[in-house]
N, C-alpha and C positions, 0 to 999 in steps of 0.2 A: 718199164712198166712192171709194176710187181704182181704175180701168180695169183690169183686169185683162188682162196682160203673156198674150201667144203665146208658149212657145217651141218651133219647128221645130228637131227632132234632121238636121243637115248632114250628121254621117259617127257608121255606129256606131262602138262602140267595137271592133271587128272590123277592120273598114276601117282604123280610128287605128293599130292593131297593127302591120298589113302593112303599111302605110308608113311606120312610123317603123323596122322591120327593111329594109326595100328600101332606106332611107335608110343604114342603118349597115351593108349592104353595099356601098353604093354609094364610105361614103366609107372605110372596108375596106378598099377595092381600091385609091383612089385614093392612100390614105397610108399603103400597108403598108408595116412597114419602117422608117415616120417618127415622129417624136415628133409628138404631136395636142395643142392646146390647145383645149379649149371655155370660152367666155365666155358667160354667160348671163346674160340682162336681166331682172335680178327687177320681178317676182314674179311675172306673169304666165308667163314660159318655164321655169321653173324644174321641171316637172312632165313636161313635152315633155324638156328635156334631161338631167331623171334619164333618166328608159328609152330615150334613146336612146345615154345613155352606159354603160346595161347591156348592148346588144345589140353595142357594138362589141368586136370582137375587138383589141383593143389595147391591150397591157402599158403602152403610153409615154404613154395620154391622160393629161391632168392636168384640174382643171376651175377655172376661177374664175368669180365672181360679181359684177355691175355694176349699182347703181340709179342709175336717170336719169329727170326730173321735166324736165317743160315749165314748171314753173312758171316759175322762177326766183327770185326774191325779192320775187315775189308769192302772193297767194293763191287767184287763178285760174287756173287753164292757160288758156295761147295758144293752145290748138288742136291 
């Protein structure tokens, strides 16, 4: 029988909320006015930079998408 996994909740989903808004005023401010391009590293951020490119106030952001693998052309990750 396998060991049965903890797992400790780090930030509610409360706390995730307000910082990914503080985030999208932060960068708001800093590129108002400017064309935004977000790049997201799937598959793991893909969730993070939906809502954080809901909260931004920005007509010009565009988003793309990028998978990348340590493998290489093996079948282990390096690390």
């Amino acid at each position: 029988m396998e060991k049965e996994e903890k797992i400790r909740v780090l930030f509610s989903e409360e706390e995730i909320e307000k910082r990914v808004s503080e985030l999208a005023e932060e960068i708001g401010r800093d590129y108002a006015g400017k064309e935004l391009h977000l790049v997201c590293i799937l598959k793991g951020a893909a969730p993070f930079m939906c809502e954080l490119a809901k909260k931004l106030n920005n007509p010009g952001v565009s988003m793309d998408f990028m998978a990348v693998s340590s493998y290489g052309s093996q079948t282990q990750s390096s690390g």
